[in-house]
N, C-alpha and C positions, 0 to 999 in steps of 0.2 A: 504494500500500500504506500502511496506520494505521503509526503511529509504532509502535502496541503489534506489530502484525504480524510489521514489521521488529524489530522486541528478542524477540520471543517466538521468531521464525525463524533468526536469531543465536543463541538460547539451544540449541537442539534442538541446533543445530551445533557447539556448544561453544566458542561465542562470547560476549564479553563488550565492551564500549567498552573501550580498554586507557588508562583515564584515570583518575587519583586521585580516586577520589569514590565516591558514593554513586546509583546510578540507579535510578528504581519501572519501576513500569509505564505509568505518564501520558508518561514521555519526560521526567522533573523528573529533571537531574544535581544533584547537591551535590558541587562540585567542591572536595575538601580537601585542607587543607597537614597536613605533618605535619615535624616536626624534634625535633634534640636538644638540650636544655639541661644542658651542663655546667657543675658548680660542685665543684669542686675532683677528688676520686674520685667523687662521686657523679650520677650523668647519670639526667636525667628522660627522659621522652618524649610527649610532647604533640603532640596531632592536634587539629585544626579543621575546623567549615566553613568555606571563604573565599568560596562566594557561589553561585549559584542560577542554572541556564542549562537548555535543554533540548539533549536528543539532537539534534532539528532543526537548530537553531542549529548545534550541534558540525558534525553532518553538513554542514551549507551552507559550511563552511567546509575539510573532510577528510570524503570521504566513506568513506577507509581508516580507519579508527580501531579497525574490530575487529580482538582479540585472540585466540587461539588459548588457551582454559584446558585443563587436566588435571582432571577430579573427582579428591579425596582416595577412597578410598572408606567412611570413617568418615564417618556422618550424625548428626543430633539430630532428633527427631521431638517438637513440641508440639502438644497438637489436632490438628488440623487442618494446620498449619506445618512443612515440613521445610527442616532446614537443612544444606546443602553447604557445602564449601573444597575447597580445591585453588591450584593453582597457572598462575600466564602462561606464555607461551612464553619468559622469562626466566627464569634462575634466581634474578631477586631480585624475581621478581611473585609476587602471594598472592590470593584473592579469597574473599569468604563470600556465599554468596544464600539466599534464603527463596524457597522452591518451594511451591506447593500440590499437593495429593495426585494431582495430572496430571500433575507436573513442568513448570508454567506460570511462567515468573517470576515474584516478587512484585518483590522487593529485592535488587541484588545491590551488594555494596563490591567494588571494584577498589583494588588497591595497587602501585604499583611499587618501592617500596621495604621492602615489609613480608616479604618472601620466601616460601615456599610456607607454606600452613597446613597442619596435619596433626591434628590434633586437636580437637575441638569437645567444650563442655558446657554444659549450661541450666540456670540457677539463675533463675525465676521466669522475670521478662522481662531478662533477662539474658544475653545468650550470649559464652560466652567461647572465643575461637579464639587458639590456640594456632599459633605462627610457629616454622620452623626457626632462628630467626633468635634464640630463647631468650626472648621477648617474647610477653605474652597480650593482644587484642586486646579490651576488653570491649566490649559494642554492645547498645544496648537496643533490642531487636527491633521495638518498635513504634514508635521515632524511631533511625532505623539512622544519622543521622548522627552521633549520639550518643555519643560512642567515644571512649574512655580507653587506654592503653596503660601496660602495668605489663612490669616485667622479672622473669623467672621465678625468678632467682637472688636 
């Protein structure tokens, strides 16, 4: 079976890789760090990519790695582009993916530390996901590694 088979046949399942990152449809992971920086009251929060691997790879090494998500069922529709959240079978996992209008994977971000998403909004190429966790996730849809983290408050 094509790498894409297996992510597209996980996806119908409502399955996700349960790994910090970022994964397309080629099987390209962007495997990101994310932390907090405090400096006195005030705490940032910064996300990264830390480096480039594929599903393959991941798999050759755990071939459990899927995760069990929840759709939110609040969506974003751009063009062509639809975007989901939802949450992991944890209650401190979150995920956002870009679907085309078959419900094909395109993108999807996995988090285990960002907690469920529940709210999505599109400001250009922009999209902004909303965390129970009081934190907005921004992500420019067309480089999804791209992601900034703002606190709501």
């Amino acid at each position: 079976m094509k790498i894409n088979e297996i992510i597209q046949s996980n996806w119908k399942r409502n399955q996700l890789p349960g790994i910090d990152g970022v994964i397309d449809i080629s099987g390209k992971v962007i495997i990101m760090d994310s932390y907090e920086l405090i400096d006195g009251s005030t705490i940032n929060y910064i996300i990264n990519p830390l480096c480039e691997t594929s599903l393959e790879s991941i798999m050759s090494f755990n071939e459990d790695i899927w995760c069990e998500i929840e759709k939110h069922p609040q969506v974003q529709q751009y063009d062509d582009k639809i975007f989901i959240c939802g949450e992991g079978g944890m209650g401190n996992e979150g995920f956002i993916a870009n679907v085309d209008m078959n419900n094909n994977l395109i993108w999807a971000f996995f988090s285990t530390v960002s907690n469920p998403f529940n709210k999505l909004e599109l400001e250009d190429n922009l999209l902004k996901a909303y965390s129970t966790s009081d934190l907005i996730y921004v992500i420019n849809i067309n480089k999804p590694e791209e992601i900034t983290i703002k606190n709501i408050g």
